[in-house]
DRENGU-296911 format. One record per residue (C-alpha): residue in one letter; y, x, z. Coordinates in steps of 0.05 Angstrom, whole numbers, padded with zeros to 5 digits. Last residue first. Layout:
BEGIN
  code      c2      c1      c3
     A       Y       X       Z
...
end
This chain:
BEGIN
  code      c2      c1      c3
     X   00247   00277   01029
     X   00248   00297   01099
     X   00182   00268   01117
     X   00204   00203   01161
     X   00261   00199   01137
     X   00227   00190   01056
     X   00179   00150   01096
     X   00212   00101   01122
     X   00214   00046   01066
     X   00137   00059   01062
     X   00103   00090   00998
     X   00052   00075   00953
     X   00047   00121   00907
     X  -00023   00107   00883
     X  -00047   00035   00890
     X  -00081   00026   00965
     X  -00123  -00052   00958
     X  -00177  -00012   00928
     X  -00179   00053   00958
     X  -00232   00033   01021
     X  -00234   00048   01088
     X  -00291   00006   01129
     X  -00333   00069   01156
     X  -00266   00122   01162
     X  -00229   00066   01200
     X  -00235   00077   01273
     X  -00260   00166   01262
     X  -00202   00164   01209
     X  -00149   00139   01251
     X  -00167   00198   01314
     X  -00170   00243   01260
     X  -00098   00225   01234
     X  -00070   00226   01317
     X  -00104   00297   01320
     X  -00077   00319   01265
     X  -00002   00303   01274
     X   00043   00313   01226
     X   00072   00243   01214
     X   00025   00178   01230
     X   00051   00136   01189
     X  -00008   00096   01154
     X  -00005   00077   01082
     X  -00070   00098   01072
     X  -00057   00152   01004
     X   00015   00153   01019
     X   00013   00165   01087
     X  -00037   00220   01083
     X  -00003   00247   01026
     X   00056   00250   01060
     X   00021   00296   01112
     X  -00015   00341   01067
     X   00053   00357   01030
     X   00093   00367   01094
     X   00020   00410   01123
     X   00023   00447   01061
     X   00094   00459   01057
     X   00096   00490   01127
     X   00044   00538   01114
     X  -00002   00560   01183
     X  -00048   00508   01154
     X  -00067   00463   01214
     X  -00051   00397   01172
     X  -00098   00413   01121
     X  -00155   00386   01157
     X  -00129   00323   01159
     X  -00126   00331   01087
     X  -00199   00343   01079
     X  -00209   00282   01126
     X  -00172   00234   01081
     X  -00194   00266   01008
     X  -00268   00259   01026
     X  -00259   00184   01019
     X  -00251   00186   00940
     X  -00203   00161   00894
     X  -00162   00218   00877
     X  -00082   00189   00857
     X  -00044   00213   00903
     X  -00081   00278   00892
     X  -00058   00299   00826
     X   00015   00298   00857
     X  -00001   00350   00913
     X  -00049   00380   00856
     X   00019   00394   00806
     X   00068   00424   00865
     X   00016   00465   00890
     X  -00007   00499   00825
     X   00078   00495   00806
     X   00095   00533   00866
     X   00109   00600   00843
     X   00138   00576   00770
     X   00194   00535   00814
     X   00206   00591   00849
     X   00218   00635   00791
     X   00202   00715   00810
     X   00122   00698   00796
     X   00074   00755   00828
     X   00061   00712   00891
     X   00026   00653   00852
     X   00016   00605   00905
     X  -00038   00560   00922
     X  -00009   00517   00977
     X  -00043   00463   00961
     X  -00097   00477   00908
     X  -00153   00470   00958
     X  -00131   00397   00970
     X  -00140   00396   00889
     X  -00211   00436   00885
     X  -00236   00389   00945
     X  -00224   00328   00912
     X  -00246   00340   00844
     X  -00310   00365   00861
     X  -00316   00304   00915
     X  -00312   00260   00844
     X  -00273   00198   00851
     X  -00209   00214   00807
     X  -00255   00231   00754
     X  -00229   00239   00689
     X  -00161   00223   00692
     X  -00164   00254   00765
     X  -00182   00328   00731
     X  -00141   00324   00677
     X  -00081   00317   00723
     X  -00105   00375   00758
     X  -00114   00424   00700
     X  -00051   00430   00674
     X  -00028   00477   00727
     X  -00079   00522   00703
     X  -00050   00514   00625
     X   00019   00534   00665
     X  -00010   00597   00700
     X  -00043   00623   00642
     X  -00120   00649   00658
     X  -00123   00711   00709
     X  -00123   00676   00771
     X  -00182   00630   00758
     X  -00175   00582   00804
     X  -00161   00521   00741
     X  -00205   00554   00699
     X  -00260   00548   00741
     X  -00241   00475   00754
     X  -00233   00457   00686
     X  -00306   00481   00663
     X  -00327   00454   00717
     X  -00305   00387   00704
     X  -00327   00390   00631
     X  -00379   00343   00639
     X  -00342   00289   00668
     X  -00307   00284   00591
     X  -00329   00211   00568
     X  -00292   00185   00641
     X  -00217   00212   00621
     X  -00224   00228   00546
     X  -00149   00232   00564
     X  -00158   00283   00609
     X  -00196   00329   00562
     X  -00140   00320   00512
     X  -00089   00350   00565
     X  -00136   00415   00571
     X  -00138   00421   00502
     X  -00069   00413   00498
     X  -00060   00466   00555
     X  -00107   00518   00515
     X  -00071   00505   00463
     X   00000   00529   00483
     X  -00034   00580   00519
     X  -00064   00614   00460
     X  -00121   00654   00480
     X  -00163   00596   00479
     X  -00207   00579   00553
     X  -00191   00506   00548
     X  -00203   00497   00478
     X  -00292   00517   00486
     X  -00285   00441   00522
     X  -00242   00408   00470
     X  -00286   00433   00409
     X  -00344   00416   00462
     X  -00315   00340   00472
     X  -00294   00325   00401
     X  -00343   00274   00388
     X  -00327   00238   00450
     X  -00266   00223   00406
     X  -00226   00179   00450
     X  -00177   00172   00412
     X  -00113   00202   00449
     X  -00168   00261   00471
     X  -00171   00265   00389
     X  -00098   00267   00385
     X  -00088   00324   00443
     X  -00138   00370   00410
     X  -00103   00361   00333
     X  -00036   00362   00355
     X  -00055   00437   00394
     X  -00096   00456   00336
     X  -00039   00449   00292
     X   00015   00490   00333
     X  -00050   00539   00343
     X  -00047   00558   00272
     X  -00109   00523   00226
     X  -00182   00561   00200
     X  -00227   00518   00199
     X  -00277   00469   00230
     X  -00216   00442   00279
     X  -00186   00408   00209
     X  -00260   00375   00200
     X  -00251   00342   00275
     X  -00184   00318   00253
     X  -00214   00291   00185
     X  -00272   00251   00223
     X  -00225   00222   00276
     X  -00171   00197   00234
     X  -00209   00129   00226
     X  -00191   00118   00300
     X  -00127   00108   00292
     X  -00092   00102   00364
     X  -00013   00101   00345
     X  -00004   00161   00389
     X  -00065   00200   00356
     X  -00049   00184   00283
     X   00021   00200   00291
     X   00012   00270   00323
     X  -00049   00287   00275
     X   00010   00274   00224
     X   00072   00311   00257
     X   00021   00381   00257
     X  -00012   00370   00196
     X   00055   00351   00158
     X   00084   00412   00195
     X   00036   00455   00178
     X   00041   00449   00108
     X  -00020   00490   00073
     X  -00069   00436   00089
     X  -00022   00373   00060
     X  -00092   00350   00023
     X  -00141   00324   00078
     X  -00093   00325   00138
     X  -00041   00282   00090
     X  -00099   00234   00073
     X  -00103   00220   00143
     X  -00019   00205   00140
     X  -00028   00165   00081
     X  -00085   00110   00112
     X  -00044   00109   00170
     X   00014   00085   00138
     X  -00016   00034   00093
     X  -00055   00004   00155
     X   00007  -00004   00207
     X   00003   00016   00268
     X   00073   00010   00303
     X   00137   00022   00292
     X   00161   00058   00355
     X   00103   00119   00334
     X   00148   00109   00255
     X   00212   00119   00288
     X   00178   00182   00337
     X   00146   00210   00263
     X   00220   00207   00226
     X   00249   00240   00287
     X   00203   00300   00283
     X   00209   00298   00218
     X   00285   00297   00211
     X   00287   00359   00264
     X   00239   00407   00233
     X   00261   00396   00166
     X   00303   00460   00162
     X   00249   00500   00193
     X   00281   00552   00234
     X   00296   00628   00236
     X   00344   00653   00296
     X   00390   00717   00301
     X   00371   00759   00230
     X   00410   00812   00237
     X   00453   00832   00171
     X   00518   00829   00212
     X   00504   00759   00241
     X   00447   00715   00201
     X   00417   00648   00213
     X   00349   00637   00181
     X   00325   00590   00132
     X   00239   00573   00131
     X   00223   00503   00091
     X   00165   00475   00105
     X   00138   00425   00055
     X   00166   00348   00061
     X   00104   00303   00076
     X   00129   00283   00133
     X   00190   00252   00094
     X   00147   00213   00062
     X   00129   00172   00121
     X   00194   00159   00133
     X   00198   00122   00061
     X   00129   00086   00080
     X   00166   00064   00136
     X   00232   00042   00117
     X   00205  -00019   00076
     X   00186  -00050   00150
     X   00256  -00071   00156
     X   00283  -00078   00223
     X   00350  -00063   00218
     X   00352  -00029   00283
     X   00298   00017   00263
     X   00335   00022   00189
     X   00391   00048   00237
     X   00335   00106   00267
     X   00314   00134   00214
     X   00383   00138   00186
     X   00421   00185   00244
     X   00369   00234   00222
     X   00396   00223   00146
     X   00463   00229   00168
     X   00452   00298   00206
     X   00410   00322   00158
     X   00473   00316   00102
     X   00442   00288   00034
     X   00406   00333  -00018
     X   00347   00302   00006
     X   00352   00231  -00009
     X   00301   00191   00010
     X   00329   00167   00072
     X   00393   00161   00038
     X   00366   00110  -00006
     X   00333   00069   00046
     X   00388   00064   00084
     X   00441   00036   00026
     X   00381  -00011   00010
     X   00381  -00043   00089
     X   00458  -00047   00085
     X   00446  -00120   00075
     X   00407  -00127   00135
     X   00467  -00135   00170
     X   00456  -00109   00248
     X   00523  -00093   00271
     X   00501  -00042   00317
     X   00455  -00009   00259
     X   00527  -00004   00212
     X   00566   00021   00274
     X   00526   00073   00279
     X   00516   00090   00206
     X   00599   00093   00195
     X   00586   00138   00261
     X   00541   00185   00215
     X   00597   00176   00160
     X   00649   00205   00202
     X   00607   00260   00234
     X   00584   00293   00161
     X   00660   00292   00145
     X   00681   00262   00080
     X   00658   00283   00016
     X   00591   00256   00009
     X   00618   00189   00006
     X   00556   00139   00010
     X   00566   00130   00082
     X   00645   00122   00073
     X   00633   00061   00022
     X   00583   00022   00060
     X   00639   00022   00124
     X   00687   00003   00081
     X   00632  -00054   00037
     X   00609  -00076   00111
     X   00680  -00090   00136
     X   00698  -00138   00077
     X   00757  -00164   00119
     X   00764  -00135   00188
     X   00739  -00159   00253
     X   00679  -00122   00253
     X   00722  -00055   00254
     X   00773  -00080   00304
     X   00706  -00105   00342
     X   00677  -00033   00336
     X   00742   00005   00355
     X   00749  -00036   00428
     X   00679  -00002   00447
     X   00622  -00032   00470
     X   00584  -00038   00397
     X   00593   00037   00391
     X   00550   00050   00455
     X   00591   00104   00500
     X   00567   00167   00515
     X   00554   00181   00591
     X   00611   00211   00631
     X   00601   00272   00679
     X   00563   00330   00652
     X   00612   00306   00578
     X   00587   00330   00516
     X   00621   00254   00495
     X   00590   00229   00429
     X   00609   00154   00429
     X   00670   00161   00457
     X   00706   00211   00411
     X   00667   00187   00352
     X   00708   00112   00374
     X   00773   00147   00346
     X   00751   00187   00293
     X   00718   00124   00266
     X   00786   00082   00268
     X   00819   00134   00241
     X   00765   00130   00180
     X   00774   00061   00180
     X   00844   00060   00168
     X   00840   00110   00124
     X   00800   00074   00080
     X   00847   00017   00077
     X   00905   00066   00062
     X   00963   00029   00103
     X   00963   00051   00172
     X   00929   00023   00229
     X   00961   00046   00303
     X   00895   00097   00330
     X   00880   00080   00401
     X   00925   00077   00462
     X   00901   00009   00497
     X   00978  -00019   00484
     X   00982   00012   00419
     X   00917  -00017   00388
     X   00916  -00078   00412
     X   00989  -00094   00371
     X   00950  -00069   00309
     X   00895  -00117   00320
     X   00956  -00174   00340
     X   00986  -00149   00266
     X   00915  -00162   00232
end
């Protein structure tokens, strides 16, 4: 113990008194400090890297202190969320129970329980996961924060803990029990939207098919667009050809939020949804739908048929397709910034000589875009010029093929070569 202490001084962190508890506590403030830096210009430190962590390991009966400060609800929330660090980086499986029980316990701090989910993660025990899925169950609970009798900013307080409870339980796998809740949660939880909303989220990333036939019944009434959105994005997740003209008559919703899941949902139908290529490219150069559920549109569009000539000339059309009335550059250019990347990955012929073509636009970003394209899509470097590109497509335009050309491929020279 007296070299630990002797450590200490020399590296400059906390000299060990003699209140056991303090000690650790000092120790805790001491290793917070690095391992939740709001630095721009230092990255947080793990706990198990720093010198606090093997003081703490190396002291007798380190799991009861650290066990002891969790369960203290008087000591600062930070404190006992770091006790929680180092208790996942440590990796005892005896403080398993202790995890469990303030999982489940909602008078305890948010902050610690959040910091829970994910050290029964690192613990590994599967018992956390019917406990997490209870917590998605939680009903919404509205609070509001006030200045001067102004209400500045309402929120859900379980907002946070679910959405990190449903990630934990995404990381943890399928898992029949848990699936077999969360669709009974879209049959009976209706009036939580929340639950709906985390549940059809679940069900879709962890590809449960039985879920199909309650998320296309939820879409039969009436559910807020934060649900609809889950509920069109998890059934393109499964494949639900089913749900193709609930996702279809989705594109065009008032909502933009849903019309851009929708939209997403479609492209992950990828092949079963060829029919509703029209429907996507109309919306797509329709100026007066939302610009970012238009911008949406391209990637749909090669998920579901990179090798359609529809496809292909809609995207090389979309390059340089501004939107004038938009102050943000980055708004302005986000048509042409999401079909130049759409189009590395088109699988059709066409796409070579429309591109060419491209490459006497009087806009200087759509030849640069057209002509790293061209390089990307053949792996040629030919730079700007068209008539050295149509001079390599009249050789090669009979024998070219995409196969053996993944997208992005890219030369060494090429970011020189384009000026990127």
């Amino acid at each position: 113990m007296k070299i630990l202490c002797v450590l200490f001084v020399v590296t400059g962190a906390p000299v060990l008194g003699e209140d056991p508890q303090e000690e650790v506590l000092e120790l805790l403030r001491s290793m917070q400090k690095q391992t939740t830096l709001f630095d721009l210009d230092k990255d947080p430190v793990p706990a198990r890297e720093t010198e606090e962590f093997q003081v703490l390991r190396a002291r007798k009966g380190h799991l009861s202190e650290l066990h002891s400060i969790v369960k203290d609800l008087t000591i600062e929330e930070d404190l006992r969320v770091c006790a929680l660090d180092v208790l996942g980086a440590i990796g005892d499986r005896r403080s398993v129970y202790l995890v469990l029980l303030i999982l489940a316990d909602d008078n305890d701090a948010l902050a610690v329980r959040t910091k829970a989910v994910g050290v029964a993660e690192q613990l590994g025990d599967r018992r956390a996961i019917l406990v997490l899925t209870k917590i998605l169950r939680k009903k919404d609970r509205m609070e509001s924060i006030e200045q001067d009798g102004q209400v500045l900013h309402r929120f859900n307080r379980w907002a946070e803990l679910k959405r990190v409870a449903a990630e934990a339980l995404i990381r943890w796998g399928p898992d029949e029990r848990v699936i077999g809740v969360l669709v009974r949660y879209l049959e009976e939880e209706t009036e939580t939207v929340s639950t709906l909303r985390y549940a059809a989220y679940c069900l879709g990333r962890l590809g449960a098919r039985e879920a199909i036939e309650p998320l296309l019944q939820l879409l039969s009434g009436k559910i807020p667009p934060d649900v609809r959105s889950e509920v069109y994005w998890a059934l393109g997740r499964l494949k639900s050809e089913e749900a193709l003209p609930s996702l279809m008559e989705g594109v065009d919703h008032p909502v933009e939020s849903v019309a851009i899941a929708s939209i997403q949902g479609l492209g992950h139908l990828g092949e079963l949804a060829v029919s509703s290529v029209p429907t996507l490219i109309r919306h797509l150069r329709d100026p007066k739908k939302p610009l970012m559920s238009r911008s949406s549109v391209a990637d749909a569009l090669v998920r579901i048929a990179p090798g359609d000539v529809r496809v292909v000339r809609t995207l090389v059309e979309g390059l340089g397709m501004w939107v004038p009335e938009e102050d943000d550059l980055q708004r302005r250019r986000v048509i042409h910034v999401s079909t130049m990347v759409a189009l590395q990955f088109v699988r059709h012929p066409k796409v070579i000589p429309a591109l060419i073509r491209r490459l006497d636009s009087e806009d200087a970003e759509v030849v640069q875009a057209s002509a790293i394209l061209l390089h990307r899509l053949t792996g040629e470097s030919l730079g700007k010029d068209a008539t050295r590109w149509m001079g390599f497509w009249k050789k090669h335009s009979g024998s070219f093929s995409f196969d053996d050309k993944p997208p992005f491929r890219k030369s060494e020279d090429s970011s020189k070569q384009f000026g990127e």
